[in-house]
C-alpha positions, 0 to 999 in steps of 0.5 A, spaced: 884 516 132 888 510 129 882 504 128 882 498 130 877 492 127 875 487 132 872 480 130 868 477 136 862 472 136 860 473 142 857 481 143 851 484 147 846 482 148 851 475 149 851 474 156 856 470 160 863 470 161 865 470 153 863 477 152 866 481 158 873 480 155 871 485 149 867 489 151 871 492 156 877 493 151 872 496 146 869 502 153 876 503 154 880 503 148 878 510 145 881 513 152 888 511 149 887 513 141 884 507 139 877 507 135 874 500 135 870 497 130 865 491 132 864 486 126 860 480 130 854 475 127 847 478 126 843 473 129 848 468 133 846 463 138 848 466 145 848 461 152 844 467 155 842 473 154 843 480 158 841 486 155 844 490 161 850 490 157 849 494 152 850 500 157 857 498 156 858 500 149 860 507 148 857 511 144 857 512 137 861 505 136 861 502 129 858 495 130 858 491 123 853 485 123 852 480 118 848 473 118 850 468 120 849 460 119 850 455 124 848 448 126 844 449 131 838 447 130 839 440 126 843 439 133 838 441 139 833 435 134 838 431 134 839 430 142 831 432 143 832 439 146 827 445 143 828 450 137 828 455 143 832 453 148 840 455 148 845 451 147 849 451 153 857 451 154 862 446 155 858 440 154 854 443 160 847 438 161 842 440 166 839 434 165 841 428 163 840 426 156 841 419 150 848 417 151 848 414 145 845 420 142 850 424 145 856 420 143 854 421 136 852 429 137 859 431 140 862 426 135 859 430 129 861 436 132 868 434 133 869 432 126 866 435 121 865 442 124 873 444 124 875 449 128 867 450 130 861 450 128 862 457 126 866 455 121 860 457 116 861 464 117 869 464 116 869 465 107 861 470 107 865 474 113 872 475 109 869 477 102 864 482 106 870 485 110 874 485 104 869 490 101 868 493 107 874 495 109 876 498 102 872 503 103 873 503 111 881 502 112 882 500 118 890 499 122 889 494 125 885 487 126 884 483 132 881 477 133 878 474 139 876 466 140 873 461 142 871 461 137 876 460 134 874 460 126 874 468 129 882 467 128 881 464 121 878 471 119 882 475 121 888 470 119 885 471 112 884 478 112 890 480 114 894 477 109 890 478 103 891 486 105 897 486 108 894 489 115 897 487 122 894 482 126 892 480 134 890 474 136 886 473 142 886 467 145 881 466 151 882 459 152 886 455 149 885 451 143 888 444 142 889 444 150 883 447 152 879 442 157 874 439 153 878 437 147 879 430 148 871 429 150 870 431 142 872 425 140 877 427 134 879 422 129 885 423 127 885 427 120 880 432 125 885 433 131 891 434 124 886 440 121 885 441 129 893 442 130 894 446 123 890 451 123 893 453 131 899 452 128 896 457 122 895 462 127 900 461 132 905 462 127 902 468 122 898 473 128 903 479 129 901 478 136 899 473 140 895 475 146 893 470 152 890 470 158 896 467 162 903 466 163 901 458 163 898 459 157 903 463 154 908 457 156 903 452 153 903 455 146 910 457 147 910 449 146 906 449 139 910 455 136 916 459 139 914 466 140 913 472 144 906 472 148 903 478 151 900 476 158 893 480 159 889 477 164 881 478 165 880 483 170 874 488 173 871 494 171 871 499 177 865 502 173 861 495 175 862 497 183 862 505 183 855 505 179 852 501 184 850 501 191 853 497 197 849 492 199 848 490 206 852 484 207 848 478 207 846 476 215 847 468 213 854 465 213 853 465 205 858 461 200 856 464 193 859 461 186 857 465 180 858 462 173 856 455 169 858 450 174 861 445 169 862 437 171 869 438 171 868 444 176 863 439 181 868 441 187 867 434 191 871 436 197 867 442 198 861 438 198 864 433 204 867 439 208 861 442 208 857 436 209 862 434 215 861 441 219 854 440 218 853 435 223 858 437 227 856 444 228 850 445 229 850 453 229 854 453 223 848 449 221 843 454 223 848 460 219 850 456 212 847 458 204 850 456 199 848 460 193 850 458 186 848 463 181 848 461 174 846 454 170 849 447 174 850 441 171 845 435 173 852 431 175 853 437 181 845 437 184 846 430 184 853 430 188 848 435 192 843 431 194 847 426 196 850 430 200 844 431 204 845 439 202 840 440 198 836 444 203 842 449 203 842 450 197 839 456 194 839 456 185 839 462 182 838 462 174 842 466 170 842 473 172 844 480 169 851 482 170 849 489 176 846 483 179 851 479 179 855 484 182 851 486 188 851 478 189 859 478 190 859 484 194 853 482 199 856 474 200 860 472 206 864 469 202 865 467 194 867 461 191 872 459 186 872 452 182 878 451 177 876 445 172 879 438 175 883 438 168 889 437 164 890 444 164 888 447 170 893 451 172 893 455 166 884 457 168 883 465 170 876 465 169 873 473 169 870 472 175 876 471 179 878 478 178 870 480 180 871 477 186 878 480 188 874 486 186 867 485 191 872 485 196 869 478 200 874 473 202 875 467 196 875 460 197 879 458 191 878 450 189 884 447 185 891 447 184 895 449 188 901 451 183 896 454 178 896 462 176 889 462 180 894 461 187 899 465 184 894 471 184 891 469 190 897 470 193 900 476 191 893 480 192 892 477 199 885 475 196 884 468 199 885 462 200 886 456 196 885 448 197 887 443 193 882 438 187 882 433 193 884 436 200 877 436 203 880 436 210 884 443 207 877 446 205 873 444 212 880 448 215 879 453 210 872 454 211 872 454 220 877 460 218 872 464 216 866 462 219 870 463 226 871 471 223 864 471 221 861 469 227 866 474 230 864 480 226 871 480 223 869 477 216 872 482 211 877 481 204 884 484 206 885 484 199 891 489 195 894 491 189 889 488 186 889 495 181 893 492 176 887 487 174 883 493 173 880 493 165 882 500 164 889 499 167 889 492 162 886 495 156 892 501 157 896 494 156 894 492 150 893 499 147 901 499 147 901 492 144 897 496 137 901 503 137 908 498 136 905 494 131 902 500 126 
């Protein structure tokens, strides 16, 4: 077995979407000659917890932990939040804050936090993987972010021991949605665009989620990218039951939905066929599972749908599952942002996987749509396009009240984790 050191932030019992990517390279990769070595923080801040995870983690698998120090705390003060309530993703709020004080808090974590605030781990976590791996060598190391200074670490490691590197980018860096929210003064969007550079230029290889990422690097540094998209485990669907599907017409989201990704056009499509229609009416639910922007419950209530929403915290990742399996239809919301067309969010292949028609919000020409149509997974409507959502919606509410309401989705095999994490294997063996 050829072994492989994977730097990662987020690991079981993270839950959430950062933790999937790994976890299910880590269950596959012994299955084509690769022993993988977990180095992870001892003691990080997770946006939510999910111990159902850990049944993922093959046996006997070597996860190194060391402390890690970040500025949490000092942050959760200054914005008026409690020691023990999580800091969530995306500048993601739940309810509405200071202004000022939060102004002053992104500007703070945007300027002297670079690449982020897990900047403070970087120099512990190389010296303690130096000596670590002296005695432990491994062939490869593979960095995963964001985080991003998961990269810087790895970039150190690799040329002080002359090891072959991977970068794994599951989002982008200076292009990723937020980016221009963090407020940079110049000199920090400088150190910003180095450090990527660093790491574009420096990887053995690059992996990313998607062809319009790879194109966007390609940009910043010419090279060759390894698309490897996020995927499905077919474990998550054999392991579990068929649930019975629901007996509403139900419209599910599953995830954080962020105030970038508050789909207003499906809000009017919805409220229109409200009260239009008064047994669509009596059949609608629309289930958001997952933490929900303030700015979304307030497009809700204006609206005057409240009463059709059901909210679900977040849940662990089985019931996740049987939700997407159950649902008449699942819910995909690409970020009304910049880079929109290069977001494959991990859900996405979930929802091909639960095998329920999609209801894509976003940009029509994105890899998003391109997938959708090459498995025949759904249908998609653009950010604006509340009369194509309304069409889109009719459509499947027809078929449910005819009984005819099933995903007529193929080839989605491809997207299997198993299938990726072969994929990837490849991408290794040439490197060492």
């Amino acid at each position: 077995m050829k072994k492989a050191l994977i730097i990662t932030y987020y690991w079981p019992p993270s839950g959430g979407a950062g933790v999937q990517r790994w976890l299910k390279f880590v269950k596959y990769l012994r299955g084509f000659g690769w022993e993988p070595i977990v180095y992870t923080p001892e003691n990080p801040e997770f946006p939510e917890i999910d111990n159902s995870l850990y049944n993922d983690i093959p046996d006997n698998i070597t996860v190194i932990k060391t402390p890690i120090r970040e500025p949490y705390n000092a942050y959760k003060r200054l914005i008026g939040q409690k020691k023990e309530e999580r800091i969530n993703p995306s500048f993601l709020s739940e309810k509405k804050r200071n202004p000022l004080l939060e102004n002053i808090s992104v500007w703070i974590r945007g300027n002297f936090f670079i690449p982020d605030a897990r900047m403070f781990w970087i120099r512990p976590s190389v010296r303690f993987l130096l000596s670590y791996l002296e005695e432990n060598p491994v062939d490869i190391i593979i960095s995963t972010g964001p985080p991003h200074s998961m990269h810087i670490i790895g970039m150190n490691i690799s040329k002080v021991l002359n090891l072959p590197w991977i970068a794994d980018f599951r989002d982008p860096w200076t292009n990723i949605d937020f980016y221009k929210e963090l407020r940079l003064t110049c000199l920090a969007d400088h150190r910003h665009r180095k450090m990527e550079l660093q790491v574009l230029s420096r990887a053995s290889a690059v992996t990313c989620i998607g062809d319009s990422m790879a194109e966007d690097f390609n940009k910043l540094f010419t090279r060759k990218y390894d698309v490897i998209t996020n995927g499905y485990d077919g474990d998550d669907i054999s392991q579990n039951e068929t649930p019975a599907p629901d007996r509403k017409f139900s419209i599910s989201y599953i995830g954080t939905m962020v105030s970038s990704r508050n789909p207003v056009s499906f809000w009017t499509a919805i409220q229109s066929l409200v009260n239009e229609n008064k047994d669509f009416r009596d059949d609608l639910l629309i289930r958001l599972v997952g933490k929900t922007d303030y700015s979304v419950m307030d497009s809700i209530n204006q609206s005057g749908l409240t009463g059709y929403v059901e909210k679900v915290d977040y849940l662990p990742h089985r019931d996740v599952i049987k939700i997407q399996r159950q649902t008449q239809v699942l819910l995909l919301i690409i970020n009304d942002t910049p880079n929109a067309k290069m977001i494959l969010t991990g859900k996405f292949f979930e929802y091909m996987a639960a095998r329920r028609p999609i209801l894509c919000i976003g940009p029509i020409d994105g890899d998003a749509s391109k997938i959708l149509a090459e498995t025949n997974s759904g249908m998609i409507a653009g950010f604006s396009n509340a009369q194509r959502v309304k069409e889109i919606i009719q459509v499947y509410y027809s078929k449910f009240k005819a009984g005819t309401l099933f995903s007529e989705s193929t080839n989605i095999e491809a997207y299997s984790r198993k299938a990726l994490t072969e994929k990837l294997s490849k991408i290794m063996d040439s490197l060492v």
